[in-house]
mmCIF file of the protein (N, C-alpha, C, O) and its ligand, coordinates in Angstrom:
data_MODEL
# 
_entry.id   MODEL 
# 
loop_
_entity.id 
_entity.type 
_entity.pdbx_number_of_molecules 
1 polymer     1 
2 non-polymer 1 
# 
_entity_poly.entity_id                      1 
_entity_poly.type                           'polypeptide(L)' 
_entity_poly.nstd_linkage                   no 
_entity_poly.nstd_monomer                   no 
_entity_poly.pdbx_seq_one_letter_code       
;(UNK)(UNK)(UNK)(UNK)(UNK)(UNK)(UNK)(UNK)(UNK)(UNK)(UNK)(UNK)(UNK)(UNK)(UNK)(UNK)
(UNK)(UNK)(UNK)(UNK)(UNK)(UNK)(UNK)(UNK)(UNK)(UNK)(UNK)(UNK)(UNK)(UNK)(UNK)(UNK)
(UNK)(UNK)(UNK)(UNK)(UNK)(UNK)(UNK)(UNK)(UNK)(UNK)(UNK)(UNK)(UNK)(UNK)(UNK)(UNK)
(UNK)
;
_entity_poly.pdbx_seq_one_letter_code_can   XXXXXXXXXXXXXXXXXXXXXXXXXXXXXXXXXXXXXXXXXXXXXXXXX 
_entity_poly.pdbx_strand_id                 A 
# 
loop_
_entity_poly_seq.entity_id 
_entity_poly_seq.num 
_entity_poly_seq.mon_id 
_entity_poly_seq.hetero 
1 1  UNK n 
1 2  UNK n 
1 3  UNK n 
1 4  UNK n 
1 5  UNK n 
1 6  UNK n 
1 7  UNK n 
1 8  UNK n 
1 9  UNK n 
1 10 UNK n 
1 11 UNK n 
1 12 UNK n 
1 13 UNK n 
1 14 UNK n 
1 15 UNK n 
1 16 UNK n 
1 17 UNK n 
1 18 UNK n 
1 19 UNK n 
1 20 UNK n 
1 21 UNK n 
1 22 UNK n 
1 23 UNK n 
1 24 UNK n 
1 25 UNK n 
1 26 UNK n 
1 27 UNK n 
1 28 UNK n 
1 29 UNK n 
1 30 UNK n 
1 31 UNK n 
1 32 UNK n 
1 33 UNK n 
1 34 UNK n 
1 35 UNK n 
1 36 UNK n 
1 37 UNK n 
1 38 UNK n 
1 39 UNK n 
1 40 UNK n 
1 41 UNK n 
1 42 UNK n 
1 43 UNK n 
1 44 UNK n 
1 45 UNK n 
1 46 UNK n 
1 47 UNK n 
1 48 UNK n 
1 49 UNK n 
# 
loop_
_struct_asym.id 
_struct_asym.entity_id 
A 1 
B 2 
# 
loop_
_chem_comp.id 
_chem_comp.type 
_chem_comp.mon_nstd_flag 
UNK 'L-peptide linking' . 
ZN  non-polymer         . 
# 
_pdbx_entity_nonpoly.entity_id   2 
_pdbx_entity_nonpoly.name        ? 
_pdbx_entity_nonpoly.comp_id     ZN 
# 
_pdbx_nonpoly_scheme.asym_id         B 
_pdbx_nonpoly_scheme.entity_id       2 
_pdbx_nonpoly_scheme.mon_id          ZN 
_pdbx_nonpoly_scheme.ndb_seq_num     1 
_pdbx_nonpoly_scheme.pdb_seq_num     101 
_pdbx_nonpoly_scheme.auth_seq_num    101 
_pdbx_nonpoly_scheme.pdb_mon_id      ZN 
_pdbx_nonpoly_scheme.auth_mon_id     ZN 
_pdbx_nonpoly_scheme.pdb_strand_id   A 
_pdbx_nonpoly_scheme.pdb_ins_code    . 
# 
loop_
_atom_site.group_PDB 
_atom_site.id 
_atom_site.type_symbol 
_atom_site.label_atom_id 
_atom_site.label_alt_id 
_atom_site.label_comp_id 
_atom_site.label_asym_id 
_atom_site.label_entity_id 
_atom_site.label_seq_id 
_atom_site.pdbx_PDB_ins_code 
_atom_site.Cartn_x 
_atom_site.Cartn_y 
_atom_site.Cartn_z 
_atom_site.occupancy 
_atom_site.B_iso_or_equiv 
_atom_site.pdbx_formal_charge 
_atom_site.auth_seq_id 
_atom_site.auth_comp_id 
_atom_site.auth_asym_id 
_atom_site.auth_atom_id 
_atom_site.pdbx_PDB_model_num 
ATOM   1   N  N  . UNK A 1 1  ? -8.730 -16.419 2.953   1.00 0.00 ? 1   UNK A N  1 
ATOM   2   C  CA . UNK A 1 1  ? -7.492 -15.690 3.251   1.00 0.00 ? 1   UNK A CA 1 
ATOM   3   C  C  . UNK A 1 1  ? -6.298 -16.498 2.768   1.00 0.00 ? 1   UNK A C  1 
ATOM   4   O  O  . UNK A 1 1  ? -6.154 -17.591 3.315   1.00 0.00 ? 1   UNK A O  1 
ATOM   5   N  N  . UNK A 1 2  ? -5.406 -16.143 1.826   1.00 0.00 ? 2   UNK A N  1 
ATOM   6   C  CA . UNK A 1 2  ? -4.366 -16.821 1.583   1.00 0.00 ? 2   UNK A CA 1 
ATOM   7   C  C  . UNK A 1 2  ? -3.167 -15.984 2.106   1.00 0.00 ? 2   UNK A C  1 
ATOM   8   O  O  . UNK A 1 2  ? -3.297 -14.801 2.423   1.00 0.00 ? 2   UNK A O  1 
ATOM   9   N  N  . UNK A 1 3  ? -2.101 -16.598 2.172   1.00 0.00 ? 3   UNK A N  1 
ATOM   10  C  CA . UNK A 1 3  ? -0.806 -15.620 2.494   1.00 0.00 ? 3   UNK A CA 1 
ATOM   11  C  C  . UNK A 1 3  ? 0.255  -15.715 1.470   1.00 0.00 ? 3   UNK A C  1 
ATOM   12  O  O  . UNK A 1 3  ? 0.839  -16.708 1.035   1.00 0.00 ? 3   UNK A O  1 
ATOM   13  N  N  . UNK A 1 4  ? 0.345  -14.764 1.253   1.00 0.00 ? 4   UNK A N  1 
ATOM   14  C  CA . UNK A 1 4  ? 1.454  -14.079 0.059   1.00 0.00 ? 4   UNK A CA 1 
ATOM   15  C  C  . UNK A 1 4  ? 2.865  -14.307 0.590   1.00 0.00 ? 4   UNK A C  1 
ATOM   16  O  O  . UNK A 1 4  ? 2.944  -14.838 1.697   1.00 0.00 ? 4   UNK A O  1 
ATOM   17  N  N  . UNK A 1 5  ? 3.804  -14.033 0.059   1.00 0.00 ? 5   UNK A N  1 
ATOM   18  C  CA . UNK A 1 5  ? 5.169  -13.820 0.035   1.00 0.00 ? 5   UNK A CA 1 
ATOM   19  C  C  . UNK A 1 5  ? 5.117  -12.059 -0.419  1.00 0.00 ? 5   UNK A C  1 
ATOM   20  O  O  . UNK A 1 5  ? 4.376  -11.434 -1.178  1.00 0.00 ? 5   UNK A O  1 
ATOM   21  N  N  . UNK A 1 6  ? 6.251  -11.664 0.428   1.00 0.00 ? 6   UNK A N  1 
ATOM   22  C  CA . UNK A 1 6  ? 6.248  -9.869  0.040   1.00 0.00 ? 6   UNK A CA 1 
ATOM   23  C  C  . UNK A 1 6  ? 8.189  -10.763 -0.408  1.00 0.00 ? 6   UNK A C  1 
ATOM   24  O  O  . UNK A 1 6  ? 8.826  -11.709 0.057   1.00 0.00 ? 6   UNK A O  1 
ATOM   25  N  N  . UNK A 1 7  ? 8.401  -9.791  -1.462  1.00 0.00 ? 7   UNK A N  1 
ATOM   26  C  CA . UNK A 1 7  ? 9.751  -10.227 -1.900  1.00 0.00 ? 7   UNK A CA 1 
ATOM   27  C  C  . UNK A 1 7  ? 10.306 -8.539  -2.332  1.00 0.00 ? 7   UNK A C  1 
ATOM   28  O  O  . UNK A 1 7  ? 9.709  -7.588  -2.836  1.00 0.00 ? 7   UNK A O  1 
ATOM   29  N  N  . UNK A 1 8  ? 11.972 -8.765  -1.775  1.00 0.00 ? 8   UNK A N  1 
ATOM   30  C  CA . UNK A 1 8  ? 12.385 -7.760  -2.173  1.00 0.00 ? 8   UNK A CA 1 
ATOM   31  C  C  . UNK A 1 8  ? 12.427 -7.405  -3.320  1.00 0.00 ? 8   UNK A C  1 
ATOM   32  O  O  . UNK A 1 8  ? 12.810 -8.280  -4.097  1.00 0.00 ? 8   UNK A O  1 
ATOM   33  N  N  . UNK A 1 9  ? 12.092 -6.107  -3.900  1.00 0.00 ? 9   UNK A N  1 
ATOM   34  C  CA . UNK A 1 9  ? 11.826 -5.470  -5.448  1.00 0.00 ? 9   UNK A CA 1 
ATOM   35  C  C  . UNK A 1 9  ? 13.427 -5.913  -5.960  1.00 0.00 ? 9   UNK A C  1 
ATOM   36  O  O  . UNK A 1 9  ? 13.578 -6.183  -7.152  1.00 0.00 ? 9   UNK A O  1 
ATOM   37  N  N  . UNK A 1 10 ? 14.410 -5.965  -5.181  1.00 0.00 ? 10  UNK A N  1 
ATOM   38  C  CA . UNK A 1 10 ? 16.096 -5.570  -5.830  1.00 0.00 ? 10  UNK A CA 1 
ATOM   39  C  C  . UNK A 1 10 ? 16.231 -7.135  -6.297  1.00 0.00 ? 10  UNK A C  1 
ATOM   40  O  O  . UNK A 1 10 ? 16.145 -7.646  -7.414  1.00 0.00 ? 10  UNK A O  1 
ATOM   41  N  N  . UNK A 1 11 ? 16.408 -7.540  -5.355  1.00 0.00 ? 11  UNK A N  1 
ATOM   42  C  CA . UNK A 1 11 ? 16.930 -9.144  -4.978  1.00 0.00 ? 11  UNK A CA 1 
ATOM   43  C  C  . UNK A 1 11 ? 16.006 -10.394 -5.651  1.00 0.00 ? 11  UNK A C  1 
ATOM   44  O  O  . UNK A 1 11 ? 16.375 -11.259 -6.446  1.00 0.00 ? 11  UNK A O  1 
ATOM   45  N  N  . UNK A 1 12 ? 14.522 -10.152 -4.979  1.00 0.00 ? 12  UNK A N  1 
ATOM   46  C  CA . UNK A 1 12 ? 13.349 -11.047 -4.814  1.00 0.00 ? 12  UNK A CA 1 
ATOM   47  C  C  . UNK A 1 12 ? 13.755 -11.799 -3.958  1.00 0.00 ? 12  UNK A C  1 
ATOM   48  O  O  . UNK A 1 12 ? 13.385 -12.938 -4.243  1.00 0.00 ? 12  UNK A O  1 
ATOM   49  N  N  . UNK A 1 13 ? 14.403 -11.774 -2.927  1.00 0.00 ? 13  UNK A N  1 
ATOM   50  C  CA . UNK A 1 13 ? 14.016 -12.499 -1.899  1.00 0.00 ? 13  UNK A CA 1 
ATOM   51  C  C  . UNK A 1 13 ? 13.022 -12.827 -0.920  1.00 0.00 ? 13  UNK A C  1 
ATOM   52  O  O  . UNK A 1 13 ? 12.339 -11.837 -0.656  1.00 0.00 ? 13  UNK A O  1 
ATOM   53  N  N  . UNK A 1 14 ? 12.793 -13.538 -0.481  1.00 0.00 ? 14  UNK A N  1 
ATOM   54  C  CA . UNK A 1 14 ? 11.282 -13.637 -0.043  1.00 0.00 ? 14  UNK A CA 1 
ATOM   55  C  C  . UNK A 1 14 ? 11.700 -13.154 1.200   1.00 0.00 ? 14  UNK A C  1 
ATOM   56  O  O  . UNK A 1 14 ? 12.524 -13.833 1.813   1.00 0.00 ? 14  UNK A O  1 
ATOM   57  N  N  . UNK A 1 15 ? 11.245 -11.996 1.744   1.00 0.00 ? 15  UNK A N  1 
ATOM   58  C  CA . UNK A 1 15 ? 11.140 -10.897 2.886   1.00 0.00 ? 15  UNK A CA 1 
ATOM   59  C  C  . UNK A 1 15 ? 10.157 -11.812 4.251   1.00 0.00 ? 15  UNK A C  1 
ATOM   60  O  O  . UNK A 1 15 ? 10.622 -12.301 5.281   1.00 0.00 ? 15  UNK A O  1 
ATOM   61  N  N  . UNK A 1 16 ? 8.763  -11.800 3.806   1.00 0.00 ? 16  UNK A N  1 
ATOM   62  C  CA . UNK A 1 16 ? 7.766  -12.283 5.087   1.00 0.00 ? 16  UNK A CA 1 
ATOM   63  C  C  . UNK A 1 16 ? 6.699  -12.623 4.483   1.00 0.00 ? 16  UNK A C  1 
ATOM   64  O  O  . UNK A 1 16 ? 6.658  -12.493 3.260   1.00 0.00 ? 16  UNK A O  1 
ATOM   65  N  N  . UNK A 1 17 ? 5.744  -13.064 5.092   1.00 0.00 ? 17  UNK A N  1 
ATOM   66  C  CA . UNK A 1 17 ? 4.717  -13.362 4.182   1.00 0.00 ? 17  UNK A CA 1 
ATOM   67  C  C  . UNK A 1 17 ? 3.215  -12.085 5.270   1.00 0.00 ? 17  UNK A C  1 
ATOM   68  O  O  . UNK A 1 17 ? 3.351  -11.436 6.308   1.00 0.00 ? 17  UNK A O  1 
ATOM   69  N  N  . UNK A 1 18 ? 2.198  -12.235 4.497   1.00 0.00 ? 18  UNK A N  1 
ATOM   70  C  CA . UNK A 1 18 ? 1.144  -11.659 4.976   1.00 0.00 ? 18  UNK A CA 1 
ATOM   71  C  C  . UNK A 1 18 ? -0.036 -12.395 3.940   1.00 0.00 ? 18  UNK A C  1 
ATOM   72  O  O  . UNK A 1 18 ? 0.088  -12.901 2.825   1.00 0.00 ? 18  UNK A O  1 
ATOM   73  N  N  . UNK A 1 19 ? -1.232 -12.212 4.839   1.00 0.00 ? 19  UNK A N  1 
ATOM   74  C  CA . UNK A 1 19 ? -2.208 -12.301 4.227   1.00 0.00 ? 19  UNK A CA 1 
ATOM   75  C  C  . UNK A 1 19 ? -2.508 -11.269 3.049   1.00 0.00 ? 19  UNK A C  1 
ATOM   76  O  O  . UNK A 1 19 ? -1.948 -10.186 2.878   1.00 0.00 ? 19  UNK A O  1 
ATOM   77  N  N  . UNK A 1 20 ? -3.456 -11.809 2.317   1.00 0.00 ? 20  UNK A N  1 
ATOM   78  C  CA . UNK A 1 20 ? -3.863 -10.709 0.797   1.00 0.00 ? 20  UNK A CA 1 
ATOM   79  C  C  . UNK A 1 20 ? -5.020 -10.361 1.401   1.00 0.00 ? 20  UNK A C  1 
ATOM   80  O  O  . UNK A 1 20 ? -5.220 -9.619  0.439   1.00 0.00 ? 20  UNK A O  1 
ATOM   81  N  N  . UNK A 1 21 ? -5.846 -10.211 1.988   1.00 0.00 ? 21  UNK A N  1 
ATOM   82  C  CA . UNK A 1 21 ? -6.658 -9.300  2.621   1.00 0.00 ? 21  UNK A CA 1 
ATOM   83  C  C  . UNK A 1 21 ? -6.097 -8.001  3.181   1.00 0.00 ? 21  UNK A C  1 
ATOM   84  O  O  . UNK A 1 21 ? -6.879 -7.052  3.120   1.00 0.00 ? 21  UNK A O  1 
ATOM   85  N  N  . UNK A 1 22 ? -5.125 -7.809  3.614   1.00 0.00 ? 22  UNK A N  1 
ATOM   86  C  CA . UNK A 1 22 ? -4.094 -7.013  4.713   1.00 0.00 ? 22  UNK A CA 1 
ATOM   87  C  C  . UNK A 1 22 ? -4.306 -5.990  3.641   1.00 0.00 ? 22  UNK A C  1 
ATOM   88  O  O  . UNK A 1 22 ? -4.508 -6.204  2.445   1.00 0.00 ? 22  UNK A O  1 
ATOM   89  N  N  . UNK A 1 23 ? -4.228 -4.855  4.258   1.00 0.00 ? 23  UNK A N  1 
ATOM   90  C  CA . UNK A 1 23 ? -4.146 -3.305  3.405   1.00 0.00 ? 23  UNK A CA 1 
ATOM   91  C  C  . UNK A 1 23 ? -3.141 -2.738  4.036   1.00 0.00 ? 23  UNK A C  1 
ATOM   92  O  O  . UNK A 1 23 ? -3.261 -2.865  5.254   1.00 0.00 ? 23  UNK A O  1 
ATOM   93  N  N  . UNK A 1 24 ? -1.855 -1.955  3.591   1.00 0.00 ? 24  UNK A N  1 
ATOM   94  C  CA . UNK A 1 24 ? -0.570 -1.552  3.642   1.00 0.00 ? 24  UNK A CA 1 
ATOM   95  C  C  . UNK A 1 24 ? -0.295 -0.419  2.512   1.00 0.00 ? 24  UNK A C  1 
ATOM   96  O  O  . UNK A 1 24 ? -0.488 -0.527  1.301   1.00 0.00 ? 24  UNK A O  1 
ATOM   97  N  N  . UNK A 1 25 ? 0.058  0.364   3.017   1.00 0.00 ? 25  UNK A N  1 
ATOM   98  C  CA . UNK A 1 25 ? 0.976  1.533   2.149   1.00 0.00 ? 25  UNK A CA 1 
ATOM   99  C  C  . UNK A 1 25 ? 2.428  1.228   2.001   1.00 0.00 ? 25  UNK A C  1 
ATOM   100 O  O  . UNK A 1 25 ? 2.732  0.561   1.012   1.00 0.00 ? 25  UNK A O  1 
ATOM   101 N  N  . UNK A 1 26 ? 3.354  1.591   2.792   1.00 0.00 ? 26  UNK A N  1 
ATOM   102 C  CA . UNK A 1 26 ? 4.361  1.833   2.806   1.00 0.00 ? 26  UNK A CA 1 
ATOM   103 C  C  . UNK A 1 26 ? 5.269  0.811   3.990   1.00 0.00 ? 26  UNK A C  1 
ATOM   104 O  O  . UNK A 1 26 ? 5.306  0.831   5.220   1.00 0.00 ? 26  UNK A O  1 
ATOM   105 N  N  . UNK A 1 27 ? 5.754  0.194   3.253   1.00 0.00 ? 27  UNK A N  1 
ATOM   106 C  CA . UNK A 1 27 ? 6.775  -1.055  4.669   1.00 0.00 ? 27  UNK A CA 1 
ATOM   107 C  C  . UNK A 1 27 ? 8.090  -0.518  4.214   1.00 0.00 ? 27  UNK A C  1 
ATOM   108 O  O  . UNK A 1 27 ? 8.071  -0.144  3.041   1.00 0.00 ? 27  UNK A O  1 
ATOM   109 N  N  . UNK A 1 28 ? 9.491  -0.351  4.980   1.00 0.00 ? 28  UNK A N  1 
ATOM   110 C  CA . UNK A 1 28 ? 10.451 -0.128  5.408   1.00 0.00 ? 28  UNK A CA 1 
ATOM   111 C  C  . UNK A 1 28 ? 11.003 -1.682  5.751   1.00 0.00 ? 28  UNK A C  1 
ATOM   112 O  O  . UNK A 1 28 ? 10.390 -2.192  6.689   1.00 0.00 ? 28  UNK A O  1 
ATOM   113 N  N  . UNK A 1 29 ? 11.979 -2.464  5.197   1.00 0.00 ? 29  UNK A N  1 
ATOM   114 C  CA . UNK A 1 29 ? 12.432 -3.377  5.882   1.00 0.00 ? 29  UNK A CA 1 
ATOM   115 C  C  . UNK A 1 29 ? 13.855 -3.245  5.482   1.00 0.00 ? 29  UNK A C  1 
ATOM   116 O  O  . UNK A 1 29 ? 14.164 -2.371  4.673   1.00 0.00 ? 29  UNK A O  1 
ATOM   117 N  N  . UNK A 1 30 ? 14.795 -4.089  6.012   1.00 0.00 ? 30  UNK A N  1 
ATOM   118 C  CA . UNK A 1 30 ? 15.992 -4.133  5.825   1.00 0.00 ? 30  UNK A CA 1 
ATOM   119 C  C  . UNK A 1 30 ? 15.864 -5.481  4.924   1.00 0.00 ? 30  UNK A C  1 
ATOM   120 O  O  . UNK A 1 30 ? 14.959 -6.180  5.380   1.00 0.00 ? 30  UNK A O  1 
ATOM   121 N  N  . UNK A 1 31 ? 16.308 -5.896  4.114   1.00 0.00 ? 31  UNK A N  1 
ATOM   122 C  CA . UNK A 1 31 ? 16.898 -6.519  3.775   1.00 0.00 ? 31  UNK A CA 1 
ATOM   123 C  C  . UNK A 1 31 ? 18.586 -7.090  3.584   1.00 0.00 ? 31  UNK A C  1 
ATOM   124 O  O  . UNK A 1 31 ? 19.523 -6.519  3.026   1.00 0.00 ? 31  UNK A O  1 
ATOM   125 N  N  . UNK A 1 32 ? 18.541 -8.584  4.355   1.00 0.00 ? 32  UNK A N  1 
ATOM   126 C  CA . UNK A 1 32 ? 19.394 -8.764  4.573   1.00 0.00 ? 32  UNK A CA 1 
ATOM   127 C  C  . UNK A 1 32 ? 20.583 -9.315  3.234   1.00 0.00 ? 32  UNK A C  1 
ATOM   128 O  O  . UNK A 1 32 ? 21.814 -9.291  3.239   1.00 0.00 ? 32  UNK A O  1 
ATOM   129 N  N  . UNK A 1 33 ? 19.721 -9.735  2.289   1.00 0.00 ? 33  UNK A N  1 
ATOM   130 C  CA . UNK A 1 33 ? 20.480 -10.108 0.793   1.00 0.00 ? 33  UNK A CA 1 
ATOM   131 C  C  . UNK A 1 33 ? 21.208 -8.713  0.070   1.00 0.00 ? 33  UNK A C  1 
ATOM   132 O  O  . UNK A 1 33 ? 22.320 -8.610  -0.448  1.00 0.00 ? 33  UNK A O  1 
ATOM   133 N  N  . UNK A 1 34 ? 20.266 -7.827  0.227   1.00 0.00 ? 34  UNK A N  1 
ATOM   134 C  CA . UNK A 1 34 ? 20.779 -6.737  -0.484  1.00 0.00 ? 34  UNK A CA 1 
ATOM   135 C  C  . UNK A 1 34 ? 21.647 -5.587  0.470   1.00 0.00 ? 34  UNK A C  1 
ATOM   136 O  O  . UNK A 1 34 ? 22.186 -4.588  -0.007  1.00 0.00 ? 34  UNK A O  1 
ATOM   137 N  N  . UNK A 1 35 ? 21.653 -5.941  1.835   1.00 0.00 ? 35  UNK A N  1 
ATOM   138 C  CA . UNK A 1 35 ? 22.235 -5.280  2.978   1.00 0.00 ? 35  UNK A CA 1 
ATOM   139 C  C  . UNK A 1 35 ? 22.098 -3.228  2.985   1.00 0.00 ? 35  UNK A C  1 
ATOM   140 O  O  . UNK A 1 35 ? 22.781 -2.229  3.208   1.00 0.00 ? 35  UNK A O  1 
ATOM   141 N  N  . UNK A 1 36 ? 20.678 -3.655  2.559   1.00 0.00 ? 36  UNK A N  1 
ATOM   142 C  CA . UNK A 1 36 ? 19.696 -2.165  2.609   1.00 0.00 ? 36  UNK A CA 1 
ATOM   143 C  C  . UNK A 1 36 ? 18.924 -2.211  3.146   1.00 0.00 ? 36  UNK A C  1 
ATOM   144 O  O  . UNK A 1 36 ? 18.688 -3.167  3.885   1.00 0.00 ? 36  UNK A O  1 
ATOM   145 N  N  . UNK A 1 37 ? 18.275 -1.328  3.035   1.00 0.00 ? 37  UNK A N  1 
ATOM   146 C  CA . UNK A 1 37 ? 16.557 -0.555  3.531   1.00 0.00 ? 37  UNK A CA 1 
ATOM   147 C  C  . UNK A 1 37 ? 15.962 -0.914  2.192   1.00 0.00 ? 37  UNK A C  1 
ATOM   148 O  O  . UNK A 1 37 ? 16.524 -0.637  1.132   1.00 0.00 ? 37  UNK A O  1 
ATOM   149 N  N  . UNK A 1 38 ? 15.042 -1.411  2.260   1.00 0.00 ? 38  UNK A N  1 
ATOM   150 C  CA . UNK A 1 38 ? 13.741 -1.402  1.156   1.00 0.00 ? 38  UNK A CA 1 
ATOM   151 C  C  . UNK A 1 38 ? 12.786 -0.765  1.501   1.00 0.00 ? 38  UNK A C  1 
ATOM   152 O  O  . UNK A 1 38 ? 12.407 -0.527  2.648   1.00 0.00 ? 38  UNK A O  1 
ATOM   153 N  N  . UNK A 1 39 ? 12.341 -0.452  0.514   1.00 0.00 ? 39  UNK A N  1 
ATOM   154 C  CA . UNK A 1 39 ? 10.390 -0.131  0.576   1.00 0.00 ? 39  UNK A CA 1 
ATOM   155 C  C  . UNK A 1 39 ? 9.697  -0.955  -0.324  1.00 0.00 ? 39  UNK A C  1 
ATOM   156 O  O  . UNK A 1 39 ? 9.907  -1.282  -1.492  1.00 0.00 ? 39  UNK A O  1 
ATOM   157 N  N  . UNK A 1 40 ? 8.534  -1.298  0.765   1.00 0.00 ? 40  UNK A N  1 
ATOM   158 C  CA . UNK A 1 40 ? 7.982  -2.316  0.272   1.00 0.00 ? 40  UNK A CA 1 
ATOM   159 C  C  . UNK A 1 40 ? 6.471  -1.666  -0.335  1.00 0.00 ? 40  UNK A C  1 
ATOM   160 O  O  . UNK A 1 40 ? 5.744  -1.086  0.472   1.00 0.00 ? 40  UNK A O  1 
ATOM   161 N  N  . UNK A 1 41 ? 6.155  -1.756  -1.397  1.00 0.00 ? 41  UNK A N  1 
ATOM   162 C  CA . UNK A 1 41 ? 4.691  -1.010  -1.745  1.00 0.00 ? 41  UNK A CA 1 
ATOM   163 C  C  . UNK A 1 41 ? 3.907  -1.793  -2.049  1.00 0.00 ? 41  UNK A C  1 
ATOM   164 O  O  . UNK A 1 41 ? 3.206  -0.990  -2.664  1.00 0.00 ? 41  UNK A O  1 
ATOM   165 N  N  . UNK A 1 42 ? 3.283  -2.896  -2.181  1.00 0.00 ? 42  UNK A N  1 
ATOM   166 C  CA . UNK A 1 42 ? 2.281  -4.242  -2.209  1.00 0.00 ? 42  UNK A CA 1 
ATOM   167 C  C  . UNK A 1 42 ? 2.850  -5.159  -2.410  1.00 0.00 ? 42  UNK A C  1 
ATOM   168 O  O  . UNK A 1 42 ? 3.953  -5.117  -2.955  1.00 0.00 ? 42  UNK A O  1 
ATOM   169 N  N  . UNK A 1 43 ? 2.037  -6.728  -1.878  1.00 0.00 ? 43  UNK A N  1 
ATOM   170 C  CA . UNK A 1 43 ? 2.442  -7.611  -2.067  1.00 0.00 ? 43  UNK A CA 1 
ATOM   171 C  C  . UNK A 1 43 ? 2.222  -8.158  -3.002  1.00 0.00 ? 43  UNK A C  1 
ATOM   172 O  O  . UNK A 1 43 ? 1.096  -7.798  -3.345  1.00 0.00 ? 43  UNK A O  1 
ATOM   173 N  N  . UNK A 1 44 ? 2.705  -9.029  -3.864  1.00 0.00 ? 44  UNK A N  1 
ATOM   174 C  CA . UNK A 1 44 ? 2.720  -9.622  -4.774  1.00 0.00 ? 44  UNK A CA 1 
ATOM   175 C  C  . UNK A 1 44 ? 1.326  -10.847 -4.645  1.00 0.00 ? 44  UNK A C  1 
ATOM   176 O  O  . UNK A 1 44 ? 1.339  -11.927 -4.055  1.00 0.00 ? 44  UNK A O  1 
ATOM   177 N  N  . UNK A 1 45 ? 0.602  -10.433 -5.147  1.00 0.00 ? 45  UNK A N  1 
ATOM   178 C  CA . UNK A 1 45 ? -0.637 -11.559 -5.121  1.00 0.00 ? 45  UNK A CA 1 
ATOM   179 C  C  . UNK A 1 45 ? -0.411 -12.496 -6.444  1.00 0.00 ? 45  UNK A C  1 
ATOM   180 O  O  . UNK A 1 45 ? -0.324 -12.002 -7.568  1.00 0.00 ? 45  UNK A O  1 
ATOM   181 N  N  . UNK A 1 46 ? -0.302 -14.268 -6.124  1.00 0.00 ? 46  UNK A N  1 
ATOM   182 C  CA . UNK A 1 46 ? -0.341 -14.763 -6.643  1.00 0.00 ? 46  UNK A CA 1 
ATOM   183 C  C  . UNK A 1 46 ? -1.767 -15.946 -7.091  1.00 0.00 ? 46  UNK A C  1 
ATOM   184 O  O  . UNK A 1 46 ? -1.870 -16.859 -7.910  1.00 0.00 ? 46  UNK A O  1 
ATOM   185 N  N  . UNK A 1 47 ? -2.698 -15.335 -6.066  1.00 0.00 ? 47  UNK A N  1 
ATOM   186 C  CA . UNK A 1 47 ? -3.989 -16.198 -6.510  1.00 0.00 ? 47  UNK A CA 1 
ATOM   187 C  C  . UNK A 1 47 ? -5.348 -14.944 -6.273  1.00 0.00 ? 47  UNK A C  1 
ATOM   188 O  O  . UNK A 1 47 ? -6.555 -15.145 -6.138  1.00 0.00 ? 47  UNK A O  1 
ATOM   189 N  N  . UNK A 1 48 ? -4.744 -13.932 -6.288  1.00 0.00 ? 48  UNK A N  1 
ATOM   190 C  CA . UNK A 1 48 ? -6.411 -12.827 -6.298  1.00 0.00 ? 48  UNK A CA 1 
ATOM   191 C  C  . UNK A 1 48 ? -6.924 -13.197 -7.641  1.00 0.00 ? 48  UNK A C  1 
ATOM   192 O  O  . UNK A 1 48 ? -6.536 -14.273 -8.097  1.00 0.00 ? 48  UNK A O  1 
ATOM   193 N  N  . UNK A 1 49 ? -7.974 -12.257 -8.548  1.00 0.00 ? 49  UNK A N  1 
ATOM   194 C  CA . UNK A 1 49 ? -8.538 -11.566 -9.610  1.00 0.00 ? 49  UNK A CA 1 
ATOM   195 C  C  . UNK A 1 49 ? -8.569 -12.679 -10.440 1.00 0.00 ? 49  UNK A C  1 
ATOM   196 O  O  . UNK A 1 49 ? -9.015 -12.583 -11.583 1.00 0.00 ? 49  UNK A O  1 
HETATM 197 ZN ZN . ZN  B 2 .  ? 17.087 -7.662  -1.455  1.00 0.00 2 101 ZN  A ZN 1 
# 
């Protein structure tokens, strides 16, 4: 199990982290850099495949 960074699509700020096992559709967060709502649609895997 490693844990990712989820980063905002606008900004790339690093939002939260989660494991890369975790299965997710659709996250809603605010981001506070870009002072919006995001949607978050996968995390960015930097050591899968
Ligand atoms: Zn942002």
């Amino acid at each position: 199990m490693d844990k990712v960074y989820v980063v905002c699509p606008n900004c790339g700020k690093k939002l939260f982290r989660i494991d890369n096992t975790s299965e997710y559709k659709n996250i809603y967060i605010w981001c506070k850099n870009c002072k919006k709502e995001i949607k978050i649609i996968e995390p960015k895997s930097q050591s899968s495949k």
